[in-house]
Each structure stands twice: as structure tokens, then as C-alpha cells.
N, C-alpha and C positions, 0 to 999 in steps of 0.2 A: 414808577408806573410805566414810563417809556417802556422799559428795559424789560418787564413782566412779558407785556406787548410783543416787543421784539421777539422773547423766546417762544413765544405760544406760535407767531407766525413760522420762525423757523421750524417748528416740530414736522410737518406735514413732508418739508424738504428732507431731513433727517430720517424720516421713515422709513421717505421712496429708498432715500440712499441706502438704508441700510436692510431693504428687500431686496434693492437691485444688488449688492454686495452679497447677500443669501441667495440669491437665483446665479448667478454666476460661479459661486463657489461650488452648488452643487451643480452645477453643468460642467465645470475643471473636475471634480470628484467622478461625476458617473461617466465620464468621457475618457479619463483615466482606466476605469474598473472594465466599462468596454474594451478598449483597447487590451488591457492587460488578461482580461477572457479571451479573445479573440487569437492573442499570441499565443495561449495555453491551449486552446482549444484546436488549433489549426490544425497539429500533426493528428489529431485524431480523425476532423475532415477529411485532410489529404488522403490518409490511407482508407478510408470507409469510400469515398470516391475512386482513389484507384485500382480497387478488388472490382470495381464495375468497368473498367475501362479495357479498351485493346491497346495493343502494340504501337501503332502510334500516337494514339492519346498520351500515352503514357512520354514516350519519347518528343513529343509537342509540348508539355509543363499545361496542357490544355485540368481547368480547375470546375468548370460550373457543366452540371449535368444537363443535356437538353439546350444548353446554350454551345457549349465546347467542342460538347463530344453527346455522342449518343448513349446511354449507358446499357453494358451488358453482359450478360452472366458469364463471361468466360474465366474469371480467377475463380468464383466459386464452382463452376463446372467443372474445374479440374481438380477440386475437391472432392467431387459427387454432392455437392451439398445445393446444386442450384434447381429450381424448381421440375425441370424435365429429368433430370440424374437421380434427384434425395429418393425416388421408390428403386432405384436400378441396385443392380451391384456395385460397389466401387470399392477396389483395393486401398485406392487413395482416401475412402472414410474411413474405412476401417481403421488403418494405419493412424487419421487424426484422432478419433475416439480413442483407442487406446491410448495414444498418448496425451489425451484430455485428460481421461481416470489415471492414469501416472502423476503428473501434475497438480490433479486435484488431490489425493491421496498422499502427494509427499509434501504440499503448502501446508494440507489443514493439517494433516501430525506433524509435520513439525512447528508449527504456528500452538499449536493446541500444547506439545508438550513443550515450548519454550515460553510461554507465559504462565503455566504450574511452574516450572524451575523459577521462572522469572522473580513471579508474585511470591514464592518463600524467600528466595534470595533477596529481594527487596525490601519484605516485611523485616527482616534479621536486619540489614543493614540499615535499615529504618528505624529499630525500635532499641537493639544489642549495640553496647558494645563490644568492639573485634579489634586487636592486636596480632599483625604478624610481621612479626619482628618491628622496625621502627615506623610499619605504615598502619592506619586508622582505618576510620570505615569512610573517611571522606578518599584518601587514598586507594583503598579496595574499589570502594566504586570509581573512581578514576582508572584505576588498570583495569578492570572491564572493559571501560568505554576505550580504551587506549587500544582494545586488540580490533578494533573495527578502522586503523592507520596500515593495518599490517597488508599488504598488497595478496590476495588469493592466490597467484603460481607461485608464490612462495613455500605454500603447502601441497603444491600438485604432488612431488615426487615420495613426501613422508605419507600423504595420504594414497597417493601408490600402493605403495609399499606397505600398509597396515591395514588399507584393504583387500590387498591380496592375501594376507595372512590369515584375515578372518573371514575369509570369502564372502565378503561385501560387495563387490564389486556389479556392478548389473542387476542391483537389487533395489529397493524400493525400501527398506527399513536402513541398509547404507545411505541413501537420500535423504532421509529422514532424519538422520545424525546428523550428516553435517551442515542440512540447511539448521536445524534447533541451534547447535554450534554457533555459524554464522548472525543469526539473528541475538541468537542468549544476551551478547552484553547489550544490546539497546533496548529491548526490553526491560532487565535487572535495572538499567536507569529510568529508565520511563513511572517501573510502578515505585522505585525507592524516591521517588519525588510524589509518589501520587501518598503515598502512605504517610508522607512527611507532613501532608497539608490537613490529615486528619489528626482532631486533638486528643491525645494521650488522653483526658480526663475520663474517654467515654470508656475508655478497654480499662482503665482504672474503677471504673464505677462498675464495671462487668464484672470485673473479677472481684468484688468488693459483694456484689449480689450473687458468688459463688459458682462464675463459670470459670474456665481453664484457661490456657494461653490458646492451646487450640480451639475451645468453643468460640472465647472472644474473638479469634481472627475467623474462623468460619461464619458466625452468627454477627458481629458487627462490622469487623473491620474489610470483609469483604464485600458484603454490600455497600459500603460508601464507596469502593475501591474499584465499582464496576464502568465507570466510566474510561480511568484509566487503563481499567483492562481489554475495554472492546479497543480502544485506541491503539493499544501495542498488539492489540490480536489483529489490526486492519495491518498496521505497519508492516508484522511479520511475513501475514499473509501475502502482501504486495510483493516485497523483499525476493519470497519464496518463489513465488508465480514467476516474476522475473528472472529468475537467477538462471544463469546461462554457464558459467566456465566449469561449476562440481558437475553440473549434468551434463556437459558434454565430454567432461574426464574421466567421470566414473560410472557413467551407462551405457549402454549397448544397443541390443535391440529390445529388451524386454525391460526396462526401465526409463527409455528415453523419453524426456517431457517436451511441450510443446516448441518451448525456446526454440531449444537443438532442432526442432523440424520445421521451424520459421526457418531457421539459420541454414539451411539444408535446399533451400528452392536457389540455387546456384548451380549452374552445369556447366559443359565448353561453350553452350551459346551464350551463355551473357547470364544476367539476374532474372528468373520468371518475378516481374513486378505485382502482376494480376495475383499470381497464387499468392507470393509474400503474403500482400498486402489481406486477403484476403482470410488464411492465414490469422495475421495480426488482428484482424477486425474481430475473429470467434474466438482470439488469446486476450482480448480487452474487454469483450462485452461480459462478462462472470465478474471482473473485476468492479468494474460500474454497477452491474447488481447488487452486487456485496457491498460495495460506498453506500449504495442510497436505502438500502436496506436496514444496516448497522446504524447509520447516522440518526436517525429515527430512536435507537435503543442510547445511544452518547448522552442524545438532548434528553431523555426520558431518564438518565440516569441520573445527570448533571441536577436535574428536577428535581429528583425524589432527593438526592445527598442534601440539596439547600435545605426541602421540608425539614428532613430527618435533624 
């Protein structure tokens, strides 16, 4: 009876303890995830602040608008893109618009045709087996992934030399080769895992109710597959949009993407910070559109594959 006693009294203390152990853990937890936003999030701050800053703000490390520095339109004015310029003439938009539409035009094709290669190549290696010579399909897809070790000016001088051949060079469908190239093997792994986690029973039962390997993989095995594919189509797309050393070795002036005209605000005075940065902010903002856009169709997928 004591003892009954005893435990009924302690429950009340065991409670608090084990709310206040629940209230501190998620304060360690979301103080962490803060923190860990904050360090992710910074460079994108820093540079959306410093496309509004002058010459000495920027040379000061000054951070907080209206408390720092006063903020003001001269990175984007030397764009033409700040609000007294965007109706005038500007050589300097012009020059970034076009090389927005370059950029935008060689991410999504090659983005778009390295997840068709991707998504055949994965479904085979997913579904086939392949023999060449003593290596598998665990092997194949491993040398895939293996060519994304291989250092990029490693191919400067053969991809020279084969673009000149096929006068690719300064072209926009040369871009398009070798960003798909570059991206192909993480892709080919991305969806040969996405296709690995669908069960064989159902392209079984497909073909059993009389459709083909191609209806089955068009009519079922795709749709369960679409999540994995917005994923490697975000990845590429990012990949592409960044990509900096093919687009500044193999364009010109009619091909050139945004990178190379980030990479280009450097003269005998020093780095223009203001344009960079500014620059940066309208080579980022497409990219965040497309995350929070997409994300929306991943979850929606993820969804419909559990029903299905």
C-alpha cells in the first residue's frame, strides 16, 4: 500500500521531468535547424543586400539595410534594370536578357533530354540484365557515376578539338551536348534507383493484361517514376544553370550564359561588387522559382505513387 502511494505521488514529478526534457530537446532541435537556415541562407542575403549597396558599404562588410548603409539602386542601374533605367535603353540589358534566353535554353534542353536518356537508361539497368565483358549492371551503373571523379579541363582540349570539327562551337545545341553529357550519369543513377523501388509485380501484371514493355513503362512505370524524375530534372537543371568552365570554353559572344557574364564584372579597377552581386540575385531568383514550384508536383507525386 506504501509503495502504491509512493508511485502515484511521484507520477506528477516524472511528468514535469519528462515535458521539461520534451520542451528542451525541441528547443536544442529548432535552434539547431535555425542556425543551420541561417548559415544556408546567408550568401543569398549577403549578395541580394549587396546589389543595393555603394562603394563603400560594400568595402565597410556593412550587412543590415537602413541600419548600415542606405540602400541603392546602383548594381542594378548598371544593369538598366533599376526602376528609373528598366523604360530607357540599356546595352547592358540587353546583353543580360540575351544571355538569360542562352542559359535558359541550354539548362532546360539539356536538363529535358538527359532525363529521356536518363529514364531509358535507368529503366534497362533497372529491369535487364547487361554483360560487358566481366562488369554487371551494378558495375555499369557504377562507371556512370564514376565519370562525374573525372576533373572538367581535362576535356577542355578533346572537346576543342571536336568542336571545332563539327562547328559547334559558339553554338547553343554545342551547349546543350555537353551540359546533357555532364549531368547523364547522375541522373541514369537517380532514376535506376527510382525504378528499383517499384515492384516488378505491377509491369508483370501489365503485360499479363496485354500491354508491351513500352506501353507498361509509358502507362505504368512512368507515372510512379514521376517524382524521381522532377528530382533529377531539378538537379540537372541547377547543375546546368551553374555551370561555368564548358560555357566559358566553348561560347562566344552568341552563346554566352549568364555565369560567364557574372564572371566578366571584373576590370583594371578591382571587382564591380554592386553589378556582380546584382547579376547574381536575377541568376538565382529563376532558380528558386523553379524549387518552390516543382516541390509542390515531388509532394503531389510522392502522394498519388503511395495511393496508386
Amino acid at each position: 500500500m506504501t509503495t502504491t502511494t509512493a508511485t502515484i505521488a511521484d507520477r506528477p514529478f516524472e511528468d514535469r521531468h519528462q515535458r521539461t526534457r520534451f520542451v528542451i530537446s525541441r528547443i536544442v532541435i529548432y535552434g539547431i535547424l535555425i542556425l543551420w537556415a541561417f548559415i544556408c541562407l546567408f550568401p543569398i542575403y549577403w549578395t541580394l543586400t549587396t546589389s543595393f549597396k555603394a562603394a563603400p558599404n560594400v568595402m565597410q562588410g556593412h550587412l543590415i539595410p537602413f541600419v548600415d548603409f542606405q540602400p541603392d539602386w546602383k548594381g542594378w542601374r548598371s544593369l538598366g534594370l533599376s526602376p528609373d533605367t528598366i523604360f530607357e535603353t540599356s546595352t547592358v540589358r540587353e546583353q543580360f536578357l540575351a544571355r538569360f534566353i542562352n542559359s535558359l535554353i541550354a539548362s532546360i534542353g539539356a536538363s529535358l533530354l538527359a532525363v529521356a536518356i536518363g529514364a531509358l537508361a535507368g529503366y534497362g539497368l533497372a529491369r535487364f540484365p547487361y554483360r560487358f565483358g566481366p562488369m554487371r549492371n551494378n558495375d555499369i551503373s557504377f562507371f556512370f557515376l564514376s565519370q562525374l571523379i573525372l576533373p572538367p579541363v581535362v576535356l577542355a582540349m578533346p572537346f576543342l578539338v571536336l568542336y571545332k570539327e563539327l562547328a559547334l562551337l559558339d553554338s547553343l545545341p554545342g551547349l546543350i551536348l555537353v551540359y546533357t553529357l555532364m549531368v547523364l550519369p547522375i541522373v541514369i543513377w537517380i532514376m535506376r534507383d527510382q525504378f528499383m523501388t517499384i515492384p516488378i509485380e505491377l509491369e508483370e501484371a501489365a503485360l499479363v493484361d496485354g500491354l508491351t514493355i513500352w506501353g507498361t513503362f509509358m502507362r505504368i512505370v512512368l507515372p510512379l517514376a514521376l517524382p524521381g524524375m522532377v528530382a533529377a530534372l531539378i538537379l540537372a537543371l541547377v547543375l546546368c544553370w551553374n555551370e561555368y568552365f564548358f560555357a566559358a570554353l566553348l561560347s562566344g559572344a552568341s552563346a554566352q550564359t549568364l555565369p560567364v557574364m557574372v564572371a566578366s564584372q571584373t576590370g583594371s579597377q578591382g571587382i564591380s561588387w554592386w553589378s556582380m552581386a546584382a547579376l547574381s540575385t536575377a541568376a538565382i531568383l529563376p532558380l528558386i522559382v523553379v524549387g518552390i514550384l516543382l516541390e509542390r508536383y515531388i509532394i503531389k507525386g510522392l502522394t498519388a505513387g503511395a495511393v496508386k
